[in-house]
DSSP file (Angstrom, degrees, kcal/mol; ACC not computed):
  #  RESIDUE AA STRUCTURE BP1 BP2  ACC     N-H-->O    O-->H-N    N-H-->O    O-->H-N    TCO  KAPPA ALPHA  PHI   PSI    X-CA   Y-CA   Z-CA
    1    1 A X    >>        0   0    0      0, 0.0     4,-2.0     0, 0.0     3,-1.4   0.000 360.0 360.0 360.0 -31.1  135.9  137.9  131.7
    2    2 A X  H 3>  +     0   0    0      1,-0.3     4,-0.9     2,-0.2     2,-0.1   0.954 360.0  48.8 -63.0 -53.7  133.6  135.9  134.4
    3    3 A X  H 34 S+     0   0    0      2,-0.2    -1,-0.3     1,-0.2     0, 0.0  -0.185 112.1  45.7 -95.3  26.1  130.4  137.0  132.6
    4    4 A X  H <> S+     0   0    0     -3,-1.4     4,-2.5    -2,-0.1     5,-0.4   0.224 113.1  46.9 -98.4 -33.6  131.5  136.1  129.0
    5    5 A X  H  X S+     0   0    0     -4,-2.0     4,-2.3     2,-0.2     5,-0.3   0.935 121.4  44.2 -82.8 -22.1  132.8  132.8  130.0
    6    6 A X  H  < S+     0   0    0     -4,-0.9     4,-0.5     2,-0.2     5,-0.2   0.804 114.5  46.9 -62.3 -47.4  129.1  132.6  132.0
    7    7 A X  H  > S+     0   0    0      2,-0.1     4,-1.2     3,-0.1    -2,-0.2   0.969 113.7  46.6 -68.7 -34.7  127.3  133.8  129.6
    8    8 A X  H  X S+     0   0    0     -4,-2.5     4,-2.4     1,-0.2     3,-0.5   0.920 107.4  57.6 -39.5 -68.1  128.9  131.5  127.0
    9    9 A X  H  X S+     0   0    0     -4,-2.3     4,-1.4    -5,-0.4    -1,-0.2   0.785 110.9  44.3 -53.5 -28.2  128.6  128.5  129.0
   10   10 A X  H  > S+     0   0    0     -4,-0.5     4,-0.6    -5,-0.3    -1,-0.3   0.951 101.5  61.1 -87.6 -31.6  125.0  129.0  129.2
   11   11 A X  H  X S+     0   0    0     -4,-1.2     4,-0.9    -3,-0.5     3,-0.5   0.845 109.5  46.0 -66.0 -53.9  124.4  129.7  125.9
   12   12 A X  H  < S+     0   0    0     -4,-2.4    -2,-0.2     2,-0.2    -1,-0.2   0.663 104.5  58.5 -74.3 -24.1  125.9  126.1  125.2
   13   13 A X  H  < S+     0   0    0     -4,-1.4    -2,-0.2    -5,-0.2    -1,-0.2   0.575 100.5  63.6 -61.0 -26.7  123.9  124.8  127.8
   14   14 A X  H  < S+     0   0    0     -4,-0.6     2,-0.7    -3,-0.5    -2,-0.2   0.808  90.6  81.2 -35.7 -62.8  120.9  126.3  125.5
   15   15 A X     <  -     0   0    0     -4,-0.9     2,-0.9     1,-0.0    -1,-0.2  -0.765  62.4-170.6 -97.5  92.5  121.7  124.2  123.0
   16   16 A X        +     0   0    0     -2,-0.7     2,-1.3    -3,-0.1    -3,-0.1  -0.530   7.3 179.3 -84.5 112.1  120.6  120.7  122.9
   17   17 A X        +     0   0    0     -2,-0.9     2,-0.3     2,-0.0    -1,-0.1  -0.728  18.4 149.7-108.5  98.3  122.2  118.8  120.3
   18   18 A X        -     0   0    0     -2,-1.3     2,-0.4     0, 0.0    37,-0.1  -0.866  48.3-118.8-133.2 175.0  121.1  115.3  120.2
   19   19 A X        -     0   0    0     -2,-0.3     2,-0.2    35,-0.1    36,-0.1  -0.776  37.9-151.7-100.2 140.2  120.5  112.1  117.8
   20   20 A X        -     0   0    0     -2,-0.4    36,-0.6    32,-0.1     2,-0.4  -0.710   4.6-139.2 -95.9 164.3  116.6  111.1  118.0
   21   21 A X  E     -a   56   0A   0     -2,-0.2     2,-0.3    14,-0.2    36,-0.2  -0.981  21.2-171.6-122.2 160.9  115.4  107.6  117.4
   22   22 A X  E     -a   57   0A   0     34,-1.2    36,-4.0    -2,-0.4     2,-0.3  -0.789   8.9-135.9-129.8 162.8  112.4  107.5  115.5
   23   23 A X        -     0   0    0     11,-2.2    18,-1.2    -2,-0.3     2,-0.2  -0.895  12.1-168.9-133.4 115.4  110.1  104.2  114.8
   24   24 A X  B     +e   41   0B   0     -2,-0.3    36,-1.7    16,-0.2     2,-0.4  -0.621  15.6 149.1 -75.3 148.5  108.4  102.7  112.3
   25   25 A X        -     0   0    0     16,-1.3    37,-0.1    -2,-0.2     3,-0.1  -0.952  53.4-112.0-169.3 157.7  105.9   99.9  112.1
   26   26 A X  S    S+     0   0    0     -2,-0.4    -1,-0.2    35,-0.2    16,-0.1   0.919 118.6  53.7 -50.4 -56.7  103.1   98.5  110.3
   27   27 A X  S    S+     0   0    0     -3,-0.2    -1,-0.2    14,-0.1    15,-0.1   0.866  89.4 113.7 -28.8 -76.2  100.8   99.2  113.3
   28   28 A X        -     0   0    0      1,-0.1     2,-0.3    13,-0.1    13,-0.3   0.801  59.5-147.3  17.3 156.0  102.0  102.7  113.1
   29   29 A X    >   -     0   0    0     11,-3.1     3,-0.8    14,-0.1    -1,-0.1  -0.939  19.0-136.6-149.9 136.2   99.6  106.0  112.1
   30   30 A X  T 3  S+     0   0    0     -2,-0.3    11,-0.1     1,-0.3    -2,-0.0   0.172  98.5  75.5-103.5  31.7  101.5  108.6  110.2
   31   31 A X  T 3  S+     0   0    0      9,-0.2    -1,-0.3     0, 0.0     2,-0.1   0.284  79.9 110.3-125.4  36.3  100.2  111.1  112.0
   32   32 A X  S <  S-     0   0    0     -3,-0.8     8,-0.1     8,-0.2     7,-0.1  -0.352  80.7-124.1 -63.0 137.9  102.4  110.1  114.7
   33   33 A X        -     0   0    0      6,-0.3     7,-0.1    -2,-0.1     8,-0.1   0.722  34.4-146.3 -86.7  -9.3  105.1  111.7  116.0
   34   34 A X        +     0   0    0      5,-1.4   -11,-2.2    -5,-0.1     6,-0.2   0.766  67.8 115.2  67.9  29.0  107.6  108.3  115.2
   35   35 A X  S    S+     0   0    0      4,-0.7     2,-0.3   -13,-0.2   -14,-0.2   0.471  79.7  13.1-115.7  15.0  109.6  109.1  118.3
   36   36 A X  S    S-     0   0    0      3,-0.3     0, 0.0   -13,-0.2     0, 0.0  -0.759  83.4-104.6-134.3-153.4  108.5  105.7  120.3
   37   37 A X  S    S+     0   0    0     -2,-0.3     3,-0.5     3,-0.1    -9,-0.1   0.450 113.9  64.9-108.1  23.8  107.0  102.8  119.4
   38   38 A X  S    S+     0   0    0      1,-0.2    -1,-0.0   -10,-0.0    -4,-0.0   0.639 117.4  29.0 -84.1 -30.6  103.8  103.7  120.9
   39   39 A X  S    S+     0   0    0    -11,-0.1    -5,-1.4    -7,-0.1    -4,-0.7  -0.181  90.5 157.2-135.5  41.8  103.4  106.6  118.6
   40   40 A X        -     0   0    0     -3,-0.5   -11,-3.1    -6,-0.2     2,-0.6  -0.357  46.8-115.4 -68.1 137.5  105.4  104.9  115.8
   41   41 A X  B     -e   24   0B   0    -18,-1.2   -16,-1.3   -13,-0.3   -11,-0.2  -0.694  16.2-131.6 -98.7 153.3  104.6  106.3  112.2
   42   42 A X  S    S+     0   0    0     -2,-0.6     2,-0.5   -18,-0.2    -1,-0.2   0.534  83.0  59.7 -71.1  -8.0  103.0  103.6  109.9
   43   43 A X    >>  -     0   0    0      1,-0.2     3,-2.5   -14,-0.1     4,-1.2  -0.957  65.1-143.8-122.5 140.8  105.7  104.4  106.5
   44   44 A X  H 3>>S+     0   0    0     -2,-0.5     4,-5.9     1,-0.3     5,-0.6   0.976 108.3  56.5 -50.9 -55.2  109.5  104.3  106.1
   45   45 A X  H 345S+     0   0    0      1,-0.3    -1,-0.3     2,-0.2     4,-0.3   0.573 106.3  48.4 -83.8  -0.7  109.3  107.0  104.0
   46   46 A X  H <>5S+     0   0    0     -3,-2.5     4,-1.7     2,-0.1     5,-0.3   0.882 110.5  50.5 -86.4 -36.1  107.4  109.2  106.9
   47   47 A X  H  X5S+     0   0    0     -4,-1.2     4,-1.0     2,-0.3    -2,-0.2   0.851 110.3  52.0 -42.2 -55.9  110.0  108.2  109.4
   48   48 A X  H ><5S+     0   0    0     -4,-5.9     3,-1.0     1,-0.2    -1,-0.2   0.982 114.2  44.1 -63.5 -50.8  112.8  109.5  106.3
   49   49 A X  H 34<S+     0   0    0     -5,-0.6    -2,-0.3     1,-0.3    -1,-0.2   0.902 113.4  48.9 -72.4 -34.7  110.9  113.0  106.1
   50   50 A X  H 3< S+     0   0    0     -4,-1.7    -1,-0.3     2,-0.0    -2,-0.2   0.751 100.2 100.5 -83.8 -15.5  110.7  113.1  110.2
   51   51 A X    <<  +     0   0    0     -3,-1.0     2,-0.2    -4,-1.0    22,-0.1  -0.441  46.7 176.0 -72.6 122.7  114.8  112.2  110.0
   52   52 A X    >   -     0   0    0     -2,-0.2     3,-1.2    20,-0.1     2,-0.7  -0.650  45.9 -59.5-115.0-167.4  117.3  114.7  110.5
   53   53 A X  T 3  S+     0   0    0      1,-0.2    22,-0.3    -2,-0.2    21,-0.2  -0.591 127.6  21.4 -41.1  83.9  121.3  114.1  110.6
   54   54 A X  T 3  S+     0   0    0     20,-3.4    -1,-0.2    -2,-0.7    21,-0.1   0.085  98.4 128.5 119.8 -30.7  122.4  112.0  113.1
   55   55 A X    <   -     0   0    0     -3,-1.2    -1,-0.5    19,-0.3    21,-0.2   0.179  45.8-144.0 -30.0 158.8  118.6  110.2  113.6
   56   56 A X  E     -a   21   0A   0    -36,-0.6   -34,-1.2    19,-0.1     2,-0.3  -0.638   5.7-158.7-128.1 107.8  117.9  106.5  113.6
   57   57 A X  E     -ab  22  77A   0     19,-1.1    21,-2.5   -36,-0.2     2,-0.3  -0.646  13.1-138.0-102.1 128.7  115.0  105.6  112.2
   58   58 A X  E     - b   0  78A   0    -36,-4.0    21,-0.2    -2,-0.3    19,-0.1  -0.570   7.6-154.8 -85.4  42.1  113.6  101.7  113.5
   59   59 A X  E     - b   0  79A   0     19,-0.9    21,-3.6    -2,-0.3    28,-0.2   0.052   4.7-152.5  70.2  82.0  112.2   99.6  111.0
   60   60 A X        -     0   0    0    -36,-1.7     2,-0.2    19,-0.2    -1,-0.2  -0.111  31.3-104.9 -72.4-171.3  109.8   97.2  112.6
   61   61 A X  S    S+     0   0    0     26,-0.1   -35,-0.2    18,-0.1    26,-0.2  -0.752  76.5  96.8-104.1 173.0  109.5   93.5  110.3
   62   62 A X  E    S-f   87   0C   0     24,-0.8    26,-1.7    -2,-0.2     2,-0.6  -0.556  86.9 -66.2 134.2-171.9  106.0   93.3  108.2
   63   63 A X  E     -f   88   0C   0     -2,-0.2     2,-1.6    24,-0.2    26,-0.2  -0.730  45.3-162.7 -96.0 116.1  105.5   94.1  104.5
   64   64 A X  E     -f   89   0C   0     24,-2.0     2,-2.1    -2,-0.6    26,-1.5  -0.653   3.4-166.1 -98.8  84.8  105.8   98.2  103.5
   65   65 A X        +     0   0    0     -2,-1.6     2,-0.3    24,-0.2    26,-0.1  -0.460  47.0  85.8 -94.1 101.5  104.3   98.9  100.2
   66   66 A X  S    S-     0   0    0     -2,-2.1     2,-0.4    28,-0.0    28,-0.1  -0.937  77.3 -99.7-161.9 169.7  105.4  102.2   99.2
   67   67 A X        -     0   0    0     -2,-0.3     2,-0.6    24,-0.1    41,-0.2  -0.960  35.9-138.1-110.3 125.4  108.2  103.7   97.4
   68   68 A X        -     0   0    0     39,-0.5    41,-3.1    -2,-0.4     2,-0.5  -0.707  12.6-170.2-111.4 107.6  111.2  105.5   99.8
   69   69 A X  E     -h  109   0D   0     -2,-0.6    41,-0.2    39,-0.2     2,-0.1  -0.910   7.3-165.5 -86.2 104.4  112.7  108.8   98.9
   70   70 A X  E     +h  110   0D   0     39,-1.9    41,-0.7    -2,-0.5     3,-0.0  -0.481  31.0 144.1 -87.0 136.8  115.8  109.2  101.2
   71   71 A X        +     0   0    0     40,-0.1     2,-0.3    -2,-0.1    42,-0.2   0.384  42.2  86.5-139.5 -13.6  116.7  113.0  100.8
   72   72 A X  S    S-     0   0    0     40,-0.1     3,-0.4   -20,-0.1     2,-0.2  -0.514  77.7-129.3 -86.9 155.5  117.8  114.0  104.3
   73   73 A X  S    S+     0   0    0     -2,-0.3    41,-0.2     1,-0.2    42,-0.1  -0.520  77.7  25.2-102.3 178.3  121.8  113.3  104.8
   74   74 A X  S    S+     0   0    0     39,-2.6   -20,-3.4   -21,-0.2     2,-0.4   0.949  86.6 141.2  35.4  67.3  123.9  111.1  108.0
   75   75 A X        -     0   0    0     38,-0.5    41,-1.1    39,-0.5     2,-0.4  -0.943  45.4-147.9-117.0 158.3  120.6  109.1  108.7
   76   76 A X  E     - c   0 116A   0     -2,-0.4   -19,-1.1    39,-0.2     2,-0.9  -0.978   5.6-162.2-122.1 136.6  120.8  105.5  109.6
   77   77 A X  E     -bc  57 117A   0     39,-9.2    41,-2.6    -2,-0.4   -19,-0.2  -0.836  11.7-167.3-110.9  98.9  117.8  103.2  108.5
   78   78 A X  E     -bc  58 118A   0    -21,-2.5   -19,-0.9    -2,-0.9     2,-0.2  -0.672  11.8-155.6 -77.8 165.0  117.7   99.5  110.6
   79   79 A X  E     -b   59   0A   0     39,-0.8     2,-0.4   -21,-0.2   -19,-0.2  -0.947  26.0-140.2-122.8  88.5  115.5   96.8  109.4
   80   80 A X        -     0   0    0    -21,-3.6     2,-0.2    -2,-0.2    39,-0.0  -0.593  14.4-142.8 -97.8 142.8  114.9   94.8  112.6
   81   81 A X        -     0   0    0     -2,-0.4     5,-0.2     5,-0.1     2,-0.1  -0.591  19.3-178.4 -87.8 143.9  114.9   91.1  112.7
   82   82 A X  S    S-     0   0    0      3,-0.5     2,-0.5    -2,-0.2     4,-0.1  -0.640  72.3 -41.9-147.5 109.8  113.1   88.7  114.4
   83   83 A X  S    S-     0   0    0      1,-0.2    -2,-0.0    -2,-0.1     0, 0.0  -0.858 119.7 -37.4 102.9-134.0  113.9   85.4  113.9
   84   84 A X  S    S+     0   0    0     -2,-0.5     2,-0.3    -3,-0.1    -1,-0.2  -0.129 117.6 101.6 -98.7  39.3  114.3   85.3  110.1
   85   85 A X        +     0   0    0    -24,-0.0    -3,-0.5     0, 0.0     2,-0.3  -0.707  44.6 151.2-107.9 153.0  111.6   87.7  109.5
   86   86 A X        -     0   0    0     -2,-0.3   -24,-0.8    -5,-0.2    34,-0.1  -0.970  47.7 -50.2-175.0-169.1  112.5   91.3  108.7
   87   87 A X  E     -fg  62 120C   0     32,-0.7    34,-2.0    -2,-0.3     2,-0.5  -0.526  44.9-167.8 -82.6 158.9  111.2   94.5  106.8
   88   88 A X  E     -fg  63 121C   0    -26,-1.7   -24,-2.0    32,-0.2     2,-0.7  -0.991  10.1-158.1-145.1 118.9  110.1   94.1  103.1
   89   89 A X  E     -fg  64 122C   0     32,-4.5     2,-0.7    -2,-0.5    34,-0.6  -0.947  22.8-153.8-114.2 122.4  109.5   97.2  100.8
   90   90 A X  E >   - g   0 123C   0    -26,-1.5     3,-0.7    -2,-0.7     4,-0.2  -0.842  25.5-169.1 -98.4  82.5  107.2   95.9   98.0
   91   91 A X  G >   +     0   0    0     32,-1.5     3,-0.6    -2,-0.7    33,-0.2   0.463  58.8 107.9 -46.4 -17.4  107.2   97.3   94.9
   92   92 A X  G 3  S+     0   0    0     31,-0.5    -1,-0.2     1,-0.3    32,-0.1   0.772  83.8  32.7 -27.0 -52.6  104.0   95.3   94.0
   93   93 A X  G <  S+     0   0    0     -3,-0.7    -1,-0.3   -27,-0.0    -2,-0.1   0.492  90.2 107.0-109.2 -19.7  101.5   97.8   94.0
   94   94 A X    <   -     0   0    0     -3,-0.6     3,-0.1    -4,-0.2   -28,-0.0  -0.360  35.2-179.9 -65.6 170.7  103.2  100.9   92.8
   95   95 A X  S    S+     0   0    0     -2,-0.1     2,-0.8     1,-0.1    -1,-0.2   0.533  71.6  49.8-138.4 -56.9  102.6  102.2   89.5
   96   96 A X        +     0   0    0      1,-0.1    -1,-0.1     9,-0.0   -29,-0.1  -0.447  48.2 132.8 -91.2  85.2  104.9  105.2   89.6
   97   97 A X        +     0   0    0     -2,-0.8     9,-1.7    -3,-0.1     2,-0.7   0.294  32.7 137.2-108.9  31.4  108.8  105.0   90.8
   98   98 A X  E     -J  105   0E   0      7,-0.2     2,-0.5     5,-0.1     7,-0.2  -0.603  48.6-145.2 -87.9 140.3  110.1  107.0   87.8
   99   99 A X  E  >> -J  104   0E   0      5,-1.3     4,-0.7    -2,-0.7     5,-0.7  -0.849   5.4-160.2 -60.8 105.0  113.2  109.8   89.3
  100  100 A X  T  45S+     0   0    0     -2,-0.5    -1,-0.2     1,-0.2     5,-0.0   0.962  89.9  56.0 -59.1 -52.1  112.5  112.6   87.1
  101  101 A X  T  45S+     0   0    0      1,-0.2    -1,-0.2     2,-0.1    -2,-0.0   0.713 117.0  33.4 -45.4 -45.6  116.2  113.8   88.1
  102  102 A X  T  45S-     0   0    0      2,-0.2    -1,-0.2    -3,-0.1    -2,-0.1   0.575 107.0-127.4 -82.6 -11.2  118.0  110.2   86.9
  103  103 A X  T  <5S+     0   0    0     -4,-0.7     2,-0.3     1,-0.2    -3,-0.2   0.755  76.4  83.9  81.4   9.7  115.4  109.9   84.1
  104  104 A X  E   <S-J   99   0E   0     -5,-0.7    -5,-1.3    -7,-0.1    -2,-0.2  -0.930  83.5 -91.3-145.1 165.3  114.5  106.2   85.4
  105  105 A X  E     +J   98   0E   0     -2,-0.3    26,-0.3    23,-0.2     2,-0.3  -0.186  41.7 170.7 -83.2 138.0  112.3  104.2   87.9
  106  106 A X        -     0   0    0     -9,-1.7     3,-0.2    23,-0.1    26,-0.2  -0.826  26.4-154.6 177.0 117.7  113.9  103.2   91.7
  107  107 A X  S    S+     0   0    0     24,-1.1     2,-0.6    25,-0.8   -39,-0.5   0.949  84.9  28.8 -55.0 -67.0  112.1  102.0   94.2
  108  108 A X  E    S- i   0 133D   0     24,-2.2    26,-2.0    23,-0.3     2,-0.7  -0.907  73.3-173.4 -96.9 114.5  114.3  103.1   97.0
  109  109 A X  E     -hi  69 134D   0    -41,-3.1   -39,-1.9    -2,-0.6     2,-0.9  -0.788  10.9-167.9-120.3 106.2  116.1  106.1   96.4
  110  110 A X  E     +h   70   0D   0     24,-0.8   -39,-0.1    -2,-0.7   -41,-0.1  -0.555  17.5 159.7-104.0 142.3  118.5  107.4   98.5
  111  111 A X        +     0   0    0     -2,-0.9     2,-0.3   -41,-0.7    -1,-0.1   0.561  53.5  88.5-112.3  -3.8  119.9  111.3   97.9
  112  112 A X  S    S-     0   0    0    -40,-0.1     3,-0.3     1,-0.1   -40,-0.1  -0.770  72.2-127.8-105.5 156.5  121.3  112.1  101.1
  113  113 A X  S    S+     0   0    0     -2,-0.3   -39,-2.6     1,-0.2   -38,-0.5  -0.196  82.4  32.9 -77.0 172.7  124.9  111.4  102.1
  114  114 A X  S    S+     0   0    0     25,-0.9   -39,-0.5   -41,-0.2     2,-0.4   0.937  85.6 156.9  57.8  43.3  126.5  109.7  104.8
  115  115 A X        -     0   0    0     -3,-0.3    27,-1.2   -41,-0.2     2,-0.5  -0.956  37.9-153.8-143.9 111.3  123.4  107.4  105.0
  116  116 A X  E     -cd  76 142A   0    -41,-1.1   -39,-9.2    -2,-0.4     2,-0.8  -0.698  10.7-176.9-133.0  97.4  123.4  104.0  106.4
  117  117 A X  E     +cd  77 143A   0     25,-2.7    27,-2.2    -2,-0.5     2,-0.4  -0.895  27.9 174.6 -92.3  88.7  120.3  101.7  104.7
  118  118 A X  E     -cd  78 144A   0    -41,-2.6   -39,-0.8    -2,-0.8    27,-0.2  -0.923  43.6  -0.6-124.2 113.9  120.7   98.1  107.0
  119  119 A X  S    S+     0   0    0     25,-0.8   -32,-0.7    -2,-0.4     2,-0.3   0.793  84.4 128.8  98.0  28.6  118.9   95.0  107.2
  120  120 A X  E     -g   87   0C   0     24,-0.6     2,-0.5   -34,-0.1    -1,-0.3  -0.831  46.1-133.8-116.3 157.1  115.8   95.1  104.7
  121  121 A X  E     +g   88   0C   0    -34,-2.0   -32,-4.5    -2,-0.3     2,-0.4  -0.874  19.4 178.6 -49.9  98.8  114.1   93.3  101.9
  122  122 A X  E     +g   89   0C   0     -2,-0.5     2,-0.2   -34,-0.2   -32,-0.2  -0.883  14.7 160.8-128.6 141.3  113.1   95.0   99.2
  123  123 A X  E     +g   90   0C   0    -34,-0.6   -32,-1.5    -2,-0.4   -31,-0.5  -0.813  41.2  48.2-142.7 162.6  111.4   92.9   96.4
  124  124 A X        +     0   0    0     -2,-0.2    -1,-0.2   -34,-0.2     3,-0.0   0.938  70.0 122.5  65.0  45.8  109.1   93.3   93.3
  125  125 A X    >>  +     0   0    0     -3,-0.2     4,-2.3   -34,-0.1     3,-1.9   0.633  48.9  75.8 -81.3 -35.3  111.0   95.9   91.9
  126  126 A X  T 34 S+     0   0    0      1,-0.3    -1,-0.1     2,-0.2     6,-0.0   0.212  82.0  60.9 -90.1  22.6  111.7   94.5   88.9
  127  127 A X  T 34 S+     0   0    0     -3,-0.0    -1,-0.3     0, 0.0     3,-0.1   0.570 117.4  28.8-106.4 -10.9  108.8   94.8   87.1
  128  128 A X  T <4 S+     0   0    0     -3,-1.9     2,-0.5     1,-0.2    -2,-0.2   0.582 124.3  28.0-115.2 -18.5  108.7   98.0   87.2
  129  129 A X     <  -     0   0    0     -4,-2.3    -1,-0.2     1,-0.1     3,-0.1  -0.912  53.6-137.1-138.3 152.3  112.2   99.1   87.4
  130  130 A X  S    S+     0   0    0     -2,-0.5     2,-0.4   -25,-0.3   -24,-0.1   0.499  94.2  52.1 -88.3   0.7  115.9   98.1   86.5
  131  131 A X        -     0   0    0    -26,-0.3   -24,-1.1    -6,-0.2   -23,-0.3  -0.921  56.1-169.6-147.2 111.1  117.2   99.3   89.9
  132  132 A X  S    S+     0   0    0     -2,-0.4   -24,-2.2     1,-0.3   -25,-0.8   0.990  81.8  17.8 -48.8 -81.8  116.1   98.3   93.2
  133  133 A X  E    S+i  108   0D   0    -26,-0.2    -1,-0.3   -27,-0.1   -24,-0.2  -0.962  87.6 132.1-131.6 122.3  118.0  100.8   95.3
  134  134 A X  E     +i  109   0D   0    -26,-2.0   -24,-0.8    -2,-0.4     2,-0.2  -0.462  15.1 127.9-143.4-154.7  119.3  103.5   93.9
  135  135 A X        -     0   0    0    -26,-0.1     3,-0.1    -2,-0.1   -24,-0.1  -0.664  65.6 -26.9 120.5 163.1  120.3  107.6   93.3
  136  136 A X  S    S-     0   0    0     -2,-0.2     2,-0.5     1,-0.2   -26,-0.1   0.246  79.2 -83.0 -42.6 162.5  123.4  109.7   92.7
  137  137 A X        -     0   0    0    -26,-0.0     2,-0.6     2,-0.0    -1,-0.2  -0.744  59.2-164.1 -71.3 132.7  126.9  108.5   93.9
  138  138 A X    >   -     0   0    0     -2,-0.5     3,-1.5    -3,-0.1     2,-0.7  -0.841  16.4-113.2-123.1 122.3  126.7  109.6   97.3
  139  139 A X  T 3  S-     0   0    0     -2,-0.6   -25,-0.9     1,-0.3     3,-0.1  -0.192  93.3  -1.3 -49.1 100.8  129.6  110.1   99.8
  140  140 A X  T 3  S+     0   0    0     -2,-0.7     2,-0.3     1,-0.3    -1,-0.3   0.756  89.5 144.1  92.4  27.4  129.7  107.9  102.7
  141  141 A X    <   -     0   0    0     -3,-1.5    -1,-0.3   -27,-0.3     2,-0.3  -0.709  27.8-165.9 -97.3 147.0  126.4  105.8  102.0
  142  142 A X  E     -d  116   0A   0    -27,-1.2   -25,-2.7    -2,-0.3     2,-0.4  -0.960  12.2-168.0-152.4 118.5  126.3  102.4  102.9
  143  143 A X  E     +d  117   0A   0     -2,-0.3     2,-0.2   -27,-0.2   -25,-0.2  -0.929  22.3 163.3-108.8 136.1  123.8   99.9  101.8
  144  144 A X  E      d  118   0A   0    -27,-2.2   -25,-0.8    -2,-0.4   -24,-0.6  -0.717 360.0 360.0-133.0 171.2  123.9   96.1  103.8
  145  145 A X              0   0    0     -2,-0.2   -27,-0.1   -27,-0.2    -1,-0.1   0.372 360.0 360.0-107.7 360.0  121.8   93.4  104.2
């Protein structure tokens, strides 16, 4: 019984189960591992692809022109402020944001559940799209300003 409950116990000692945080920023190189801010990766949407469950991915402020496919689920996205400054995703300069899967255009799309979007700008959607931020109904997502 000593050497199951030893082996067991080790076996769980094995296993590290933790939440990362990961960092974005305009600086930022996406060939970066995103896991300081030294070595922050330069796109939201590499930072979402480096994200697993449980993650927080850091959202320095400056301007982000891309379009952000969310896909992985219980991630939390901050926007961080400073001052009244904060992150911006800018639709300006895309050309494609149509979802083949909803059949229309979305800038931000998030697909994973349990997924916590906080404290961003995102503007100049609407010239290209009828939905800013969008995607299935998804259980336990929460988007805030």
């Amino acid at each position: 019984m000593k050497i199951k409950s030893l082996a067991l116990l080790v076996l769980l000692q094995s296993v590290s189960i933790h939440a990362a945080n990961l960092y974005v920023s305009t600086f930022g190189n996406d060939t970066n591992s995103g896991t300081s801010h030294e070595h922050a990766c330069r796109t939201i949407q590499k930072g979402a692809d480096n994200a697993c469950k449980g993650d927080t991915v850091f959202v320095d402020t400056g301007v982000y022109n891309e379009k952000v496919w969310i896909t992985h689920s219980g991630v939390t996205f901050i926007g961080l402020k400073v001052g009244n400054n904060r992150p911006i995703i800018d639709g300006d300069s895309i050309t494609d944001m149509m979802v083949p899967q909803l059949n229309r255009p979305v800038l931000v799309l998030i697909c994973g559940n349990h997924t916590i979007f906080k404290g961003f700008m995102v503007r100049h959607a609407g010239k290209h799209t009828r939905d800013t931020v969008g995607g299935n109904e998804r259980s336990g997502t929460l988007v805030t300003d």
